[in-house]
C-alpha positions as CSV (number, residue, x, y, z in Angstrom):
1,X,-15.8,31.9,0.5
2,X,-13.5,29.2,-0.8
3,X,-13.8,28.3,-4.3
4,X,-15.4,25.2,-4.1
5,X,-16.0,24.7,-8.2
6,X,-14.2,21.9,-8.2
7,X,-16.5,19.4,-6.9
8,X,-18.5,19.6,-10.1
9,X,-15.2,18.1,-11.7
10,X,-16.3,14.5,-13.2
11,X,-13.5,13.1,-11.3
12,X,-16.7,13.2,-8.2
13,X,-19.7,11.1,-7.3
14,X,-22.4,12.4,-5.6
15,X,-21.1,10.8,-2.2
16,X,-17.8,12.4,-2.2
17,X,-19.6,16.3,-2.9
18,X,-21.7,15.7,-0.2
19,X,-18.9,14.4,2.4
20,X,-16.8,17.8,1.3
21,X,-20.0,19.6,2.2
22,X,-20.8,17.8,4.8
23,X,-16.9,18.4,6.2
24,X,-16.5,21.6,5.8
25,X,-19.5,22.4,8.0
26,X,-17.7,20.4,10.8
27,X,-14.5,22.1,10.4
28,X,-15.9,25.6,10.1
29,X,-18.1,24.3,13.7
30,X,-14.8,22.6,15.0
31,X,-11.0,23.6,13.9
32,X,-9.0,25.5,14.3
33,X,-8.0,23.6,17.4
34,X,-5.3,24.7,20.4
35,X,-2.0,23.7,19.7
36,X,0.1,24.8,22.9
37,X,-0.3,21.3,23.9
38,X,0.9,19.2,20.6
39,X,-0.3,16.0,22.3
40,X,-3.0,16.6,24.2
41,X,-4.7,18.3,20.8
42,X,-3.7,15.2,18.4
43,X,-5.6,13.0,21.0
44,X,-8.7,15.4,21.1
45,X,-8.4,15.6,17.4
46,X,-8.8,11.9,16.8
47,X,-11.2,11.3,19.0
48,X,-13.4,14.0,17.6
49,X,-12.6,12.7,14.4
50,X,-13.6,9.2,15.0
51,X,-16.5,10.5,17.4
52,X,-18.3,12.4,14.8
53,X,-17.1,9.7,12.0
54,X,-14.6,11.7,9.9
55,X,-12.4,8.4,10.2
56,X,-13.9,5.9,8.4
57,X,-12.2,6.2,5.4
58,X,-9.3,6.1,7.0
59,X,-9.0,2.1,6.7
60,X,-11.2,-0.5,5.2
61,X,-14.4,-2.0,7.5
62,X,-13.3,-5.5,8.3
63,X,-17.0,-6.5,7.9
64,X,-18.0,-5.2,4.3
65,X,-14.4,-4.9,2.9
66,X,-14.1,-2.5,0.1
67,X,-11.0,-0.7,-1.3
68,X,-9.9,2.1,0.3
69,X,-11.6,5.6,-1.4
70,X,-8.5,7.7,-2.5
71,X,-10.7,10.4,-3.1
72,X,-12.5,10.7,0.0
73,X,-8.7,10.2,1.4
74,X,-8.3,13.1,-0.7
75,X,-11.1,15.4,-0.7
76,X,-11.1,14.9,3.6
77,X,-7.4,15.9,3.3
78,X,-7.8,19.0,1.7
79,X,-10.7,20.3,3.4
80,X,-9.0,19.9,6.9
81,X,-5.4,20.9,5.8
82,X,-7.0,24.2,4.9
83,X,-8.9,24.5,8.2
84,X,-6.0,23.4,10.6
85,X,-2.7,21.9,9.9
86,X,-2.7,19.9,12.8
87,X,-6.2,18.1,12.2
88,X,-4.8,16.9,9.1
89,X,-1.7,15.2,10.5
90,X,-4.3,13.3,12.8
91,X,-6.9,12.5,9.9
92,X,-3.9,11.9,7.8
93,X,-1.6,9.4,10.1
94,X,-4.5,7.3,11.3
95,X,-4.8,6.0,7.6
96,X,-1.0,6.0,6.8
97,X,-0.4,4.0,10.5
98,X,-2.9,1.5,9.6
99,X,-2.8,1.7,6.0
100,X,-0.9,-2.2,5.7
101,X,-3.1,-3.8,8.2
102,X,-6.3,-2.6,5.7
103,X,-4.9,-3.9,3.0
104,X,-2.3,-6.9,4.1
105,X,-3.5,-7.6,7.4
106,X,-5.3,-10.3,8.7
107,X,-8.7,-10.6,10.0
108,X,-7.4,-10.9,13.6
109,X,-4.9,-8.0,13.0
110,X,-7.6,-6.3,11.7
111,X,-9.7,-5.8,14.6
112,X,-7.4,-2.9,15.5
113,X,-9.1,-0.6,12.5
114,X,-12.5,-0.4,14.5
115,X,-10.2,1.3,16.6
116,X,-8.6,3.0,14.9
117,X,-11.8,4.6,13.1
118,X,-13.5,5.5,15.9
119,X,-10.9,7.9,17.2
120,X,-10.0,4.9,19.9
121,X,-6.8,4.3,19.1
122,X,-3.4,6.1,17.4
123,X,-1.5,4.7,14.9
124,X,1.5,4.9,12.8
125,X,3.6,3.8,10.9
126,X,7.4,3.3,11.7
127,X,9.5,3.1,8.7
128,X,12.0,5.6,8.6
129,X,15.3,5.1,10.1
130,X,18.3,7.2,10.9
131,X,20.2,5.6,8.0
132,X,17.2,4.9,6.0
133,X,14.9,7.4,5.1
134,X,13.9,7.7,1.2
135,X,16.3,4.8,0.4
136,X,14.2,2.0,2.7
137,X,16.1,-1.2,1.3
138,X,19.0,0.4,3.1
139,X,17.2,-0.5,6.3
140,X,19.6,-1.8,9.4
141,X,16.5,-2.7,11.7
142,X,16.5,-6.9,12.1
143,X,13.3,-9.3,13.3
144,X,14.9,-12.4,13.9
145,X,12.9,-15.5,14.5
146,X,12.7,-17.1,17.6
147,X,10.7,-20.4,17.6
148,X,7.4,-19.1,17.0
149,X,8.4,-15.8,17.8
150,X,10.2,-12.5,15.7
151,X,12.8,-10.5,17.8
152,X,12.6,-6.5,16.5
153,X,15.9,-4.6,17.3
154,X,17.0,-1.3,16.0
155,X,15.5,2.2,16.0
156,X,12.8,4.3,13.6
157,X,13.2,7.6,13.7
158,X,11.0,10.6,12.3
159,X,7.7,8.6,13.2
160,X,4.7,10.6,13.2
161,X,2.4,10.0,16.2
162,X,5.7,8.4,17.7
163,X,5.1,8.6,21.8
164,X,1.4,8.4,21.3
165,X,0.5,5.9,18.9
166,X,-1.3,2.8,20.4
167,X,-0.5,0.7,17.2
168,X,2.6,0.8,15.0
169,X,3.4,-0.5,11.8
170,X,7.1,-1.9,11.5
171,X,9.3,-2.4,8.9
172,X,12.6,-4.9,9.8
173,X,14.6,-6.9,7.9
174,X,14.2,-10.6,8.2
175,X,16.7,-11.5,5.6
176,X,14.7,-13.6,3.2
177,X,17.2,-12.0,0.4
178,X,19.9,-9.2,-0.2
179,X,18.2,-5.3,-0.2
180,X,14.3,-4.5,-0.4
181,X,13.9,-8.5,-1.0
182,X,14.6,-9.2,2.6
183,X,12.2,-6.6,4.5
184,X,8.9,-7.4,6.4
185,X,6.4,-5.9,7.8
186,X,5.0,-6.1,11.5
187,X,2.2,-4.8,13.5
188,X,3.5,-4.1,17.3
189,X,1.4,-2.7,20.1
190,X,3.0,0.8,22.0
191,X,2.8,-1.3,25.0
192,X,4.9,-4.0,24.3
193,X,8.3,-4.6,26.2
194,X,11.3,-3.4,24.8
195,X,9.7,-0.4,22.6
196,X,10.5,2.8,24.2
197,X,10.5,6.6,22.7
198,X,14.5,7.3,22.4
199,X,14.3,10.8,21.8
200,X,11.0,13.5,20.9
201,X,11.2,15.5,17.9
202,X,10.6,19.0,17.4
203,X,10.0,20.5,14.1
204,X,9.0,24.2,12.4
205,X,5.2,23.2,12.6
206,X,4.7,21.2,15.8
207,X,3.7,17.8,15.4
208,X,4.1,14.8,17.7
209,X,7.3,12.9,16.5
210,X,10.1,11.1,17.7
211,X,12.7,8.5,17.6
212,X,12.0,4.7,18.9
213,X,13.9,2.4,20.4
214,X,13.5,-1.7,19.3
215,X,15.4,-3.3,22.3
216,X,14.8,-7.1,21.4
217,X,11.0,-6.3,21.3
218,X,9.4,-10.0,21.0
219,X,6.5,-10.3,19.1
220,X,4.3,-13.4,18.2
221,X,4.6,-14.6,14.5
222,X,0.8,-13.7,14.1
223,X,2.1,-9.8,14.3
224,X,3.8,-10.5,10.7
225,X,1.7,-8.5,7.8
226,X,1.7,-10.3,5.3
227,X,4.3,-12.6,4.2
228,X,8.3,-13.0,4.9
229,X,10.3,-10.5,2.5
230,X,6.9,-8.9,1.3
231,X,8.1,-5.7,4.0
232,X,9.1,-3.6,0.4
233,X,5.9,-4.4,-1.7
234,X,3.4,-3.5,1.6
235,X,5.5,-0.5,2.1
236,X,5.4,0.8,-1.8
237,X,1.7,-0.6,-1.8
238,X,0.7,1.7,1.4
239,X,2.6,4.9,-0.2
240,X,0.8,4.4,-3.3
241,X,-2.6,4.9,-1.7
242,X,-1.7,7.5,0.5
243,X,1.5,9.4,-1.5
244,X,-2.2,11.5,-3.3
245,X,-3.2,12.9,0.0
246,X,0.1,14.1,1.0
247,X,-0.9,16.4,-2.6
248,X,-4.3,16.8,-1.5
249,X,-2.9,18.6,2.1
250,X,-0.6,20.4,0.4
251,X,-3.8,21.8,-1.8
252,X,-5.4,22.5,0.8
253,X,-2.9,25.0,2.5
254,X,-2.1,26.5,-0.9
255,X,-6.0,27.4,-1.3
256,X,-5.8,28.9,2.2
257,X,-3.1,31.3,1.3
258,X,-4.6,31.9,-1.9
259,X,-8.0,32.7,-0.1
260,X,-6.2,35.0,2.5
261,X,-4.7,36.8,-0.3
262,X,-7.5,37.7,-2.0
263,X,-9.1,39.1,1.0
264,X,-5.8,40.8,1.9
265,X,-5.7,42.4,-1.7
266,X,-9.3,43.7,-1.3
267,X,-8.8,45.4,1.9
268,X,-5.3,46.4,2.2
269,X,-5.1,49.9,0.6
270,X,-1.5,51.0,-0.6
271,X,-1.1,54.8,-2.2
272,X,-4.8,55.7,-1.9
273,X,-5.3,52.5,-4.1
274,X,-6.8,48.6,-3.2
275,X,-3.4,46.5,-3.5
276,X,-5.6,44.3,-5.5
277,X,-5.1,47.4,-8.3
278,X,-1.2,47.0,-8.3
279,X,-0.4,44.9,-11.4
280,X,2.4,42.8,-9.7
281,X,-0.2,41.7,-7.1
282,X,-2.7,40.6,-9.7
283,X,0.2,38.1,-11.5
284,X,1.0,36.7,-8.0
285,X,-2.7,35.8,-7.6
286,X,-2.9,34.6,-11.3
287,X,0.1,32.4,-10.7
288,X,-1.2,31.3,-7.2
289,X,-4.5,30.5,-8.9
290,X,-2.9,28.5,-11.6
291,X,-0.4,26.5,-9.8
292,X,-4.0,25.6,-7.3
293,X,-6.0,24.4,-10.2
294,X,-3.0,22.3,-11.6
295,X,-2.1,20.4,-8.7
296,X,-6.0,20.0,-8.2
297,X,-6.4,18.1,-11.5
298,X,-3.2,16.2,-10.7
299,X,-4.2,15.4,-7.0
300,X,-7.7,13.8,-7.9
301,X,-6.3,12.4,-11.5
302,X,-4.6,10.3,-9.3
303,X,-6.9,9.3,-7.0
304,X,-9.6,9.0,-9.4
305,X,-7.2,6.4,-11.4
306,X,-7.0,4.3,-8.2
307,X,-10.4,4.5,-7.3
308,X,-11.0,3.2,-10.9
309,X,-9.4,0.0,-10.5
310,X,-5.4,0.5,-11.1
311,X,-3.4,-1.8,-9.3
312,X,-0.6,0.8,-8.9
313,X,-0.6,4.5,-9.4
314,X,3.0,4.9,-9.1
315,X,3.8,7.9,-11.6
316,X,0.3,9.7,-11.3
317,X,1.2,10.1,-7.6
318,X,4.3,11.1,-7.8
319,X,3.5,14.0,-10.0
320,X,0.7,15.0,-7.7
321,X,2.7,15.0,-4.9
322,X,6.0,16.4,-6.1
323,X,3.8,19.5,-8.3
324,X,1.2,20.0,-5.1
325,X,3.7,20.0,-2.6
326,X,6.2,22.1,-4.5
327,X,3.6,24.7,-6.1
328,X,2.6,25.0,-2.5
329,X,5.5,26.1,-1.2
330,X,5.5,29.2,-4.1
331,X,2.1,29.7,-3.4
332,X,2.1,30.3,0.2
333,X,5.4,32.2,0.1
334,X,3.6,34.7,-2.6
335,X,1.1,35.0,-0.1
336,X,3.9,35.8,2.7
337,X,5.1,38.6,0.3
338,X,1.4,40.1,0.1
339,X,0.7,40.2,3.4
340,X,4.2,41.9,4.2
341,X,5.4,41.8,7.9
342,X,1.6,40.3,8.9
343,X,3.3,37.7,6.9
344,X,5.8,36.8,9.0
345,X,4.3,37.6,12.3
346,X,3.6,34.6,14.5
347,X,0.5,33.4,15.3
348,X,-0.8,34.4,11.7
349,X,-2.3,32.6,9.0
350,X,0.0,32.7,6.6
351,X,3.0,32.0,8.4
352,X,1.8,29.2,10.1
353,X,1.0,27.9,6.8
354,X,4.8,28.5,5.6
355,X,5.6,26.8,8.3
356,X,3.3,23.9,7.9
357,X,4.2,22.9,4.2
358,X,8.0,22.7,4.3
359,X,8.0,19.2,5.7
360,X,5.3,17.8,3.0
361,X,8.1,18.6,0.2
362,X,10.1,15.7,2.7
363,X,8.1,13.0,3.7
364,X,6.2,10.2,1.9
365,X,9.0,10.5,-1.1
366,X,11.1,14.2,-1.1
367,X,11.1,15.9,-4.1
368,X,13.6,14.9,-5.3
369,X,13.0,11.3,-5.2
370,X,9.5,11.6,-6.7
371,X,11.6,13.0,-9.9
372,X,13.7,10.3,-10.2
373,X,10.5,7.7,-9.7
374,X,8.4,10.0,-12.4
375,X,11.8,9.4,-15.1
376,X,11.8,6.0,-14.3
377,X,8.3,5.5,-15.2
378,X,8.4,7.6,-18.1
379,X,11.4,5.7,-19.2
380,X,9.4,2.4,-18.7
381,X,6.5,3.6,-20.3
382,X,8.7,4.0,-23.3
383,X,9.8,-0.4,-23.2
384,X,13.4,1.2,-22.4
């Protein structure tokens, strides 16, 4: 059984224990799903999602607007990161694809999100280009306007959900000023002429990905999100919500390892002995526990400051995501070493799980770059 102590943390309400409770009968009922078929099971993923409501916090509800609940962001991230890798990515996307249109959007671009929340539509959200990835005011996509219409040319590349998203979020630069001043942001239905999938990506842990193609795709000004320039600040806004849950999935596969070592330590026998009775295993399952409980308090500290009211929650998610996605990546690869060659077999737990949290380290802000945005805002902190 999954240590599920944490809900009595007073970073809850009563709402968001019940929802965990509530989810993780669903997922036990539900996931793991097939993945042969990457595609075929993101589609059946989101619909079930959105059939059996799991998507509504995804994005706001056009007709009782409310902010968007980081917690239950969070809390719904976790839960199905540890069930199935893949049912996060689809949970997880459908709020990161529509994430400006719920908070910039307007109320005709936001008809889409009773789509998008009933599992009735795929979205994402195309920012990353092949020049471009964590530095985005480096971006060489253009949306020039053309009477009362913006012309997108360039390419995206690594965009999740890219070949079967309905909806895409994109950034271009309309050149209102030099750098990050200059970008905007655009809402562009799959159909439209000129968007085509350049290339399919595969990665380690399959997911649906791929490079797009922007061939003088014409879109009506109403498809602008927002204002001219604002392309930056919807981008940075979006990544603030959403930069906690990346934290919150990476929790959730670290308490899956940490939960398949324990039962791996009490059954395994080595020298007539429980491996559980070897001291070396008992400090990688202290340390596994620690670094869990950690990123915990730093996953829903930062959700629970954004829930409260903070405009921006730019260094509490940074450290949530660079410590959860980082202590993962230990955690999981102890739980490799105690499960020996099972570790590494395919097909098992563990290793899909290695496989799964390499890219979270990448996207939404490497590791690297979150360090550089936490010494920035420790340094501001200070009035330096």
């Amino acid at each position: 059984m999954p240590d599920r102590s944490f809900l009595s943390w007073p970073f809850f309400e009563a709402r968001h224990r019940a929802h965990a409770e509530r989810l993780e009968a669903w997922c036990a009922e539900n996931l793991p799903v097939d993945h042969h078929d990457v595609d075929a099971a993101c589609r059946r993923l989101v619909a079930a999602l959105g059939r059996d409501g799991w998507l509504m916090p995804t994005a706001i509800d056009p007709e009782t607007p409310a902010p968007l609940d980081v917690r239950m962001l969070c809390l719904t991230r976790e839960t199905l990161a540890r069930h199935d890798g893949l049912a996060d990515f689809a949970f997880a996307m459908q709020g990161l694809g529509t994430g400006a249109i719920s908070l910039f959007g307007t109320a005709e671009q936001q008809r889409w999100l009773e789509r998008t929340r009933r599992g009735e539509a795929i979205s994402a959200f195309a920012l990353s280009e092949p020049r471009s990835g964590s530095d985005v005011a480096n971006m060489d996509m253009t949306a020039a306007r053309d009477g009362g219409d913006y012309v997108l040319s360039g390419e995206k590349t690594w965009i999740s959900n890219g070949g079967i998203a309905d909806v895409y979020t994109v950034f271009a630069r309309t050149g209102e000023a030099p750098g990050a001043r200059g970008l905007s942001c655009f809402l562009v239905p799959a159909e439209t002429p000129g968007l085509t999938v350049a290339e399919r990506l595969e990665v380690i842990a399959p997911h649906p990905l791929a490079r797009l193609s922007f061939d003088g795709v014409r879109v009506p000004a109403s498809a602008l999100i927002g204002k001219p320039g604002d392309g930056f600040r919807i981008a940075m806004s979006v990544l603030d919500v959403f930069r906690s849950t990346v934290g919150a999935a990476a929790l959730g596969f670290a308490r899956r390892a940490l939960d398949e070592s324990l039962l791996r330590a009490n059954s395994r026998e080595l020298f007539g002995k429980p491996l559980f009775d070897l001291q070396m295993v008992q400090g990688h399952l202290a340390e596994m526990a620690l670094d869990v409980d950690a990123s915990a308090l730093l996953v829903y500290r930062a959700a629970w400051t954004k829930d409260s009211g903070a405009p921006r929650v730019t260094r509490e998610a940074a450290m949530a995501k660079l410590h959860a996605t980082d202590s993962a990546q230990s955690v999981i690869d102890k739980a490799v070493q105690i499960h020996g060659g099972d570790g590494v077999r395919k097909g098992h737990i563990v290793e899909s799980l290695y496989r799964e949290i390499r890219a979270l380290r990448i996207y939404e802000g490497a590791s690297d770059v979150q360090k550089v945005v936490i010494a920035r805002q420790v340094m501001g902190s200070q009035g330096a």
